[in-house]
ROTIVO-109230 format. One record per atom (N, C-alpha, C): x, y, z; residue in one letter. Coordinates in steps of 0.001 Angstrom, whole numbers. Layout:
N
<x = X, y = Y, z = Z, resn = A> $
...
//
This chain:
103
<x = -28960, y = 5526, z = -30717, resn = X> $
<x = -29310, y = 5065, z = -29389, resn = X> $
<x = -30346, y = 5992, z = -28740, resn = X> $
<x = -29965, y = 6915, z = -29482, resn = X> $
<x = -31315, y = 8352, z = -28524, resn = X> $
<x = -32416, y = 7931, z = -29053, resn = X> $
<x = -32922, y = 7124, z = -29701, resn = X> $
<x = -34193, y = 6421, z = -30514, resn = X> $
<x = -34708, y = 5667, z = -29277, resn = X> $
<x = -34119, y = 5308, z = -27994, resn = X> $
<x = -34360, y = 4722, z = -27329, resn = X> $
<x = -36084, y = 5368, z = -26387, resn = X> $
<x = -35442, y = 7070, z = -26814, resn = X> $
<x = -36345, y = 7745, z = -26055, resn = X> $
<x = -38020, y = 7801, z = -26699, resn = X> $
<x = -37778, y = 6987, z = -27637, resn = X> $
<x = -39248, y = 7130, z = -28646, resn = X> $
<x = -39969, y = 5939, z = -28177, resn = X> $
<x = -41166, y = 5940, z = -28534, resn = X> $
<x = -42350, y = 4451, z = -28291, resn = X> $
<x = -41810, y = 3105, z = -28429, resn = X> $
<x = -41722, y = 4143, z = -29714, resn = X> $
<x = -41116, y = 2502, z = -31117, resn = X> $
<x = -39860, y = 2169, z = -30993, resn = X> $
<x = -38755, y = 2834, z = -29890, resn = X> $
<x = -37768, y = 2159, z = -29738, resn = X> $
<x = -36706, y = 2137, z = -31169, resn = X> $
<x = -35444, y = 1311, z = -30942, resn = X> $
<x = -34956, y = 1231, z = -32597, resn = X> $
<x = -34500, y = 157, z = -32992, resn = X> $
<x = -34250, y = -232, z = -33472, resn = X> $
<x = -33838, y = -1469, z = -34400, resn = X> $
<x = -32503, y = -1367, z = -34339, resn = X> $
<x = -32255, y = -2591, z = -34272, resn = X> $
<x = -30998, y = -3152, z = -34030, resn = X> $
<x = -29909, y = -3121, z = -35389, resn = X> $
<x = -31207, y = -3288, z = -36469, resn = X> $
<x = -30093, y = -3490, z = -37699, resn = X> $
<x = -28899, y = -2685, z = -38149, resn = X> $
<x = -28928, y = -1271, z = -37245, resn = X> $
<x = -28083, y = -718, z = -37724, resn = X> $
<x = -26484, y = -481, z = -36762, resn = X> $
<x = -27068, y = -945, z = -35521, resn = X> $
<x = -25838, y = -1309, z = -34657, resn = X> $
<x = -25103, y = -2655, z = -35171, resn = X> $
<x = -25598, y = -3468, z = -36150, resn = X> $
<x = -25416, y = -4944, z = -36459, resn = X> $
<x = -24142, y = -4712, z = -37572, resn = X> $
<x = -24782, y = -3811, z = -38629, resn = X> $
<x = -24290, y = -3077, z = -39319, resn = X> $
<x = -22543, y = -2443, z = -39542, resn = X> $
<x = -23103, y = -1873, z = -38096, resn = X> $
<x = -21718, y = -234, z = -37574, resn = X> $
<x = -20523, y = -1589, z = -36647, resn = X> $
<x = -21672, y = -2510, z = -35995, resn = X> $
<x = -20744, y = -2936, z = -34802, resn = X> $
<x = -20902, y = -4524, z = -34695, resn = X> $
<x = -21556, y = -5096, z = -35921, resn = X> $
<x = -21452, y = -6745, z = -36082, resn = X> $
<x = -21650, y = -7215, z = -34902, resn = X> $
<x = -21805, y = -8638, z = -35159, resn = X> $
<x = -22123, y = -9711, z = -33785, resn = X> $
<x = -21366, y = -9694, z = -32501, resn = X> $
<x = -20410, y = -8811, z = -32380, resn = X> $
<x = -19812, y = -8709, z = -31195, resn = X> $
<x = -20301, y = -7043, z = -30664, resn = X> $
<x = -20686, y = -6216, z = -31246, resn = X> $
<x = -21857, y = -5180, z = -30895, resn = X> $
<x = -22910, y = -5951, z = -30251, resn = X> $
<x = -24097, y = -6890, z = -30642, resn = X> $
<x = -25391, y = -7145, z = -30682, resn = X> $
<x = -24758, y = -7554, z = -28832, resn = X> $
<x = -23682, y = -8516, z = -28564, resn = X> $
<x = -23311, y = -9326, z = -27834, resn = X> $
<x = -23115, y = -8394, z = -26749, resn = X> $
<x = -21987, y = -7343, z = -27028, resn = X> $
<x = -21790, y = -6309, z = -26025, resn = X> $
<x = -22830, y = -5586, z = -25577, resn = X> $
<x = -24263, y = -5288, z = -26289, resn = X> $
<x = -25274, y = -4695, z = -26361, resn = X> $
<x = -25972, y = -5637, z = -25475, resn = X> $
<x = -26650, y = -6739, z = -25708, resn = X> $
<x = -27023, y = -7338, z = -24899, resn = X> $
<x = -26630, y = -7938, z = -23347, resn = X> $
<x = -25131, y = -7704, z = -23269, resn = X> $
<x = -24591, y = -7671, z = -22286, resn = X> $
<x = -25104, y = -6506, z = -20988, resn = X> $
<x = -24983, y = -5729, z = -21834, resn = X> $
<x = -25400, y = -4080, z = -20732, resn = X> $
<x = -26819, y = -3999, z = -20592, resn = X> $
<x = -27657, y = -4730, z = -21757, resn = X> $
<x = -29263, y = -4286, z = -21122, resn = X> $
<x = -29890, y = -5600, z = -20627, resn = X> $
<x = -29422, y = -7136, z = -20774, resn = X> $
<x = -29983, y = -7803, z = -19947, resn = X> $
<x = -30543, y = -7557, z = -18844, resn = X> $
<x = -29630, y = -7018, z = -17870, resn = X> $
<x = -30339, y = -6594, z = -16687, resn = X> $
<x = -31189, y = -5678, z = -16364, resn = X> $
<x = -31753, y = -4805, z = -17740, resn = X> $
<x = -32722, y = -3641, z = -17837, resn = X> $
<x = -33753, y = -4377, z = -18111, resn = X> $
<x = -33313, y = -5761, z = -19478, resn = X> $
<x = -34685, y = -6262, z = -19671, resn = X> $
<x = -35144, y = -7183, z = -18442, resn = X> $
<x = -34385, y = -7891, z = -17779, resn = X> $
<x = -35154, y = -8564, z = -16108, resn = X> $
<x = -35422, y = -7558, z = -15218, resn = X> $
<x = -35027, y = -6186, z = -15283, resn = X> $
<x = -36182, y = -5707, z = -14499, resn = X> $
<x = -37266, y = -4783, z = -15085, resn = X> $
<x = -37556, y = -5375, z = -16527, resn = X> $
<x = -38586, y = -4967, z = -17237, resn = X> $
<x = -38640, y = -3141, z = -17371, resn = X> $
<x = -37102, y = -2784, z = -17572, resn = X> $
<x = -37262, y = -1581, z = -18275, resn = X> $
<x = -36765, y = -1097, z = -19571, resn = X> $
<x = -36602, y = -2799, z = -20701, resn = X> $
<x = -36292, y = -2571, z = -21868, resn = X> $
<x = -37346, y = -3495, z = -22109, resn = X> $
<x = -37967, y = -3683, z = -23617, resn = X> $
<x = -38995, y = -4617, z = -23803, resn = X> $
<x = -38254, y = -4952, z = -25124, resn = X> $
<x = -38127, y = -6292, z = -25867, resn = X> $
<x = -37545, y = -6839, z = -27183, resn = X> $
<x = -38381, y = -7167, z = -27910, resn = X> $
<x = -38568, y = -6772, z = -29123, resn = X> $
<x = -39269, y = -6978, z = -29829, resn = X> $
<x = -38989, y = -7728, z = -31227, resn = X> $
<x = -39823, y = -9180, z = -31232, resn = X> $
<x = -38621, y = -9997, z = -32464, resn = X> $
<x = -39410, y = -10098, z = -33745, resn = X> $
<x = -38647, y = -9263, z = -34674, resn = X> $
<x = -39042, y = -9493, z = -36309, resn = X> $
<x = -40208, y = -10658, z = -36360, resn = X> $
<x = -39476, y = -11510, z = -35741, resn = X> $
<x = -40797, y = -13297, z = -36763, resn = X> $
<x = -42024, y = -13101, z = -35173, resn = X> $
<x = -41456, y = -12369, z = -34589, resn = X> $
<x = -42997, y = -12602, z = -33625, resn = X> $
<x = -43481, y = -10970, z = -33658, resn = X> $
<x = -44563, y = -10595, z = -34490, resn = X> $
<x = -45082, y = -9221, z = -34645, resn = X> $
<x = -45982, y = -9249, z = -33057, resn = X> $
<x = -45446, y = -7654, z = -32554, resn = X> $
<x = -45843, y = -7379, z = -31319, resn = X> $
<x = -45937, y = -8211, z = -30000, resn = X> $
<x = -44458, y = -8805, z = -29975, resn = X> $
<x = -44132, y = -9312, z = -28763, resn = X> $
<x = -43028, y = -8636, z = -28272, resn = X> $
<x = -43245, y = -8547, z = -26933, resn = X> $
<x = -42192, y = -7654, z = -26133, resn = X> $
<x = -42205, y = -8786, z = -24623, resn = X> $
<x = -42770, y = -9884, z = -24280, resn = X> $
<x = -42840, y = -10539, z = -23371, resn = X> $
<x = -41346, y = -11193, z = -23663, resn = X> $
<x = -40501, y = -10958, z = -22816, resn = X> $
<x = -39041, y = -11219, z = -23129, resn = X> $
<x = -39361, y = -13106, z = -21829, resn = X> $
<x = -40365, y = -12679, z = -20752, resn = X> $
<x = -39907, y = -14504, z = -20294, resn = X> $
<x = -40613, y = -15242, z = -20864, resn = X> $
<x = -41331, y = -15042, z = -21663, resn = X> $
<x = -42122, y = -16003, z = -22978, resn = X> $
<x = -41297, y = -16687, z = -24007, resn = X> $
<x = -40607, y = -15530, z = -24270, resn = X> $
<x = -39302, y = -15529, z = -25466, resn = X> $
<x = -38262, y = -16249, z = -24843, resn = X> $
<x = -38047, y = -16343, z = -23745, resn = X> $
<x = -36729, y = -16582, z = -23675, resn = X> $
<x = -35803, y = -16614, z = -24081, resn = X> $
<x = -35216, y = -15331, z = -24507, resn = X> $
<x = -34376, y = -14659, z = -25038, resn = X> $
<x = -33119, y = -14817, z = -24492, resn = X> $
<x = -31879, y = -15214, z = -25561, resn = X> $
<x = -30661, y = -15305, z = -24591, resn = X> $
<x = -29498, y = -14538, z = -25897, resn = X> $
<x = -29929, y = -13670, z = -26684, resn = X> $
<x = -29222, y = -13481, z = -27548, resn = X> $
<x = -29784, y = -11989, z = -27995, resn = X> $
<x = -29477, y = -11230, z = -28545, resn = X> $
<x = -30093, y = -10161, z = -29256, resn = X> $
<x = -29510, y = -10273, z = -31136, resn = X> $
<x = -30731, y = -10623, z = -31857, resn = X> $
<x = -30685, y = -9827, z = -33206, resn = X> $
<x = -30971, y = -9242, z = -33791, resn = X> $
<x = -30122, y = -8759, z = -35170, resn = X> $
<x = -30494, y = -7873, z = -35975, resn = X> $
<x = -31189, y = -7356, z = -36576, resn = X> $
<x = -32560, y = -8585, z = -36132, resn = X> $
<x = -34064, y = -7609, z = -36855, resn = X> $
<x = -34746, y = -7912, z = -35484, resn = X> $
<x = -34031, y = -7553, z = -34324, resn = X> $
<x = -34799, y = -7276, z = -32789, resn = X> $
<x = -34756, y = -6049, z = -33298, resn = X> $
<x = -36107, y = -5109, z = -32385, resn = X> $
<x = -36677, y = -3974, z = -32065, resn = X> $
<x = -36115, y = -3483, z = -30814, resn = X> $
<x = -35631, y = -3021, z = -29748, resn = X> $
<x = -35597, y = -2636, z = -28120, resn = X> $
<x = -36454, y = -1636, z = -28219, resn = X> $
<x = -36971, y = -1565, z = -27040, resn = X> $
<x = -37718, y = 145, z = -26808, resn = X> $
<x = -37631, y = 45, z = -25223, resn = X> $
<x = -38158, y = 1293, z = -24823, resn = X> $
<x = -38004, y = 1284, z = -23207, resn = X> $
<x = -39163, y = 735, z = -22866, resn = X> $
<x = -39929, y = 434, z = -21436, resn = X> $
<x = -41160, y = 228, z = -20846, resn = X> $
<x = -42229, y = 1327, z = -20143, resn = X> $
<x = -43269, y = 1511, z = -20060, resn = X> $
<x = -43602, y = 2540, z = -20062, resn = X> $
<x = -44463, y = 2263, z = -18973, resn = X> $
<x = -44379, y = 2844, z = -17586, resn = X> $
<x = -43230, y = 4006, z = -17335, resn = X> $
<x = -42156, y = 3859, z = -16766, resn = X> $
<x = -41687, y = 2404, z = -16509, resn = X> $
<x = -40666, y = 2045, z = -15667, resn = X> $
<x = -39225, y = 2694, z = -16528, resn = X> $
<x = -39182, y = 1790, z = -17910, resn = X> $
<x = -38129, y = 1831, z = -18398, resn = X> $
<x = -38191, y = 3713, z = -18914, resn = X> $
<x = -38938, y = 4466, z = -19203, resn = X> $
<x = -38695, y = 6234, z = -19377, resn = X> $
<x = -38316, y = 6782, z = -18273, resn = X> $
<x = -38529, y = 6217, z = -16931, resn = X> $
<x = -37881, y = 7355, z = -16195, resn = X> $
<x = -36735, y = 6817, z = -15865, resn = X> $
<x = -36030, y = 5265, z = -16382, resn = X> $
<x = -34450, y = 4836, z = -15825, resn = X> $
<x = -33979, y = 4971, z = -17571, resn = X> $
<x = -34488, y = 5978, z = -18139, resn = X> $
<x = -33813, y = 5895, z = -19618, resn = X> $
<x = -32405, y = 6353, z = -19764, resn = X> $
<x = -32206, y = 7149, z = -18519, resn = X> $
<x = -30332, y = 7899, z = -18689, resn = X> $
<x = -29694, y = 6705, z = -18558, resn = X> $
<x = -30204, y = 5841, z = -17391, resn = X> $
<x = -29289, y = 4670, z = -16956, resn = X> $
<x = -29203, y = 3560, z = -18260, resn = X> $
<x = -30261, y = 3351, z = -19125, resn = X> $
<x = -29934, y = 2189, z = -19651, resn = X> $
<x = -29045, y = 2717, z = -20912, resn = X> $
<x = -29691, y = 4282, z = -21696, resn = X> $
<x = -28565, y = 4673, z = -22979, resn = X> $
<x = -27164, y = 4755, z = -22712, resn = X> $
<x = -27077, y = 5014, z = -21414, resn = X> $
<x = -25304, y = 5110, z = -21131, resn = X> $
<x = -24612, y = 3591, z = -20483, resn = X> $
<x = -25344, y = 2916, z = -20571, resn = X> $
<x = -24997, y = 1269, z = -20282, resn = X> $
<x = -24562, y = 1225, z = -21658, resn = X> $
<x = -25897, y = 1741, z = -22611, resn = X> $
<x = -25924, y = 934, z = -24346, resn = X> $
<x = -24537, y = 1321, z = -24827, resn = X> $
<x = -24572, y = 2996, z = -24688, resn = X> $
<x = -23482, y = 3402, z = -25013, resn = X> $
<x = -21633, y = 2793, z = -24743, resn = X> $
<x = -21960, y = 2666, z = -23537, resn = X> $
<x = -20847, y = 2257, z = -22954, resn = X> $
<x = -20159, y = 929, z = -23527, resn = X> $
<x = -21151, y = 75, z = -23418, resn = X> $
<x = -21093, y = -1291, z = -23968, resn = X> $
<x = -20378, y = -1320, z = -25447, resn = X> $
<x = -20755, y = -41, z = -26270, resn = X> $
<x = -20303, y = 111, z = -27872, resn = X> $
<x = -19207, y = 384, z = -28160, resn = X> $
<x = -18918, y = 1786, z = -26998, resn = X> $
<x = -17684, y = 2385, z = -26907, resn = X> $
<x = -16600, y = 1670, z = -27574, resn = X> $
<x = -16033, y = 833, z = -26929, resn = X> $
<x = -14868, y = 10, z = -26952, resn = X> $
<x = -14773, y = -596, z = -28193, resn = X> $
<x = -15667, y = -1108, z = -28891, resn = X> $
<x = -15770, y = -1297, z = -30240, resn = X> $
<x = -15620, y = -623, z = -31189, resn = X> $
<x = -14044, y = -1475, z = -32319, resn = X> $
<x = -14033, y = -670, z = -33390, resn = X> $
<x = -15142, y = -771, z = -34149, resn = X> $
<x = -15390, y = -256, z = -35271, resn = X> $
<x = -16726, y = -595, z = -36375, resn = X> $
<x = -16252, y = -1968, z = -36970, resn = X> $
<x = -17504, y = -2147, z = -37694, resn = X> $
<x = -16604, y = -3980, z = -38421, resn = X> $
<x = -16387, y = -3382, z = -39488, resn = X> $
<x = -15917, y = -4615, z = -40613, resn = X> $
<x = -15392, y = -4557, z = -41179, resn = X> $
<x = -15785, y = -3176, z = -42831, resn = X> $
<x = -17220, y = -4228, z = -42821, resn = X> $
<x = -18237, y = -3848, z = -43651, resn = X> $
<x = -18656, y = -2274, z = -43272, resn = X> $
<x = -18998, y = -2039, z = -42462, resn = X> $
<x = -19168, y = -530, z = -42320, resn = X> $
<x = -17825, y = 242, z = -42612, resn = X> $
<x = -16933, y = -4, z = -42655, resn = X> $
<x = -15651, y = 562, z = -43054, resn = X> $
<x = -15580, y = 887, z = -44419, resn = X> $
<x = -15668, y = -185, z = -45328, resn = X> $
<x = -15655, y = -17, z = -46613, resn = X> $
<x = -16946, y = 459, z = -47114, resn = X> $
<x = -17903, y = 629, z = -46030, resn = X> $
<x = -19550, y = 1183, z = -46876, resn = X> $
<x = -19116, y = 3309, z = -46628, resn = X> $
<x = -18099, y = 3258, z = -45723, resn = X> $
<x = -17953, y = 4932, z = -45740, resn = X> $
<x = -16696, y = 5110, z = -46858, resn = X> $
<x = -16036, y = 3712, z = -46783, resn = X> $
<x = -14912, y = 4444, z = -47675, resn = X> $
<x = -15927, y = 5003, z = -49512, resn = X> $
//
């Protein structure tokens, strides 16, 4: 999630991974309201270099989405949105598959 603090933002695939479709869900839950006030930007695998989220109309987050912050809105509210992200994860056990990929 501290990847958040970089340009390039991070990829989702690995929260998808650790915390399956009810991660992506809880995840998107906590930054919707970062991305309407344009201080997260989404970036979708099949559309190279789009971050216009009311173009997209986006109502879902997946696993080959990009997030990154906005620059400079979303870097200086970056404490507020990683501890939303965080928060949102917390509560989640890992799935299934990440379980047996450490065993």
């Amino acid at each position: 999630m501290m990847g958040l603090r970089l340009n390039q933002g991070i990829s989702l695939e690995q929260i998808f991974q650790v915390y399956g479709d009810q991660g992506l869900g809880n995840l998107w839950t906590a930054i919707a309201p970062h991305i309407a006030q344009k201080w997260v930007m989404v970036e979708r695998a099949a559309v190279p270099n789009s971050h216009n989220t009311e173009t997209q109309n986006i109502k879902k987050l997946e696993a080959t989405d990009r997030i990154r912050l906005s620059d400079p809105e979303g870097f200086l509210m970056s404490n507020v949105v990683i501890v939303d992200a965080f928060n949102a994860l917390e509560t989640l056990g890992k799935s299934e598959e990440a379980m047996q990929y450490e065993a």
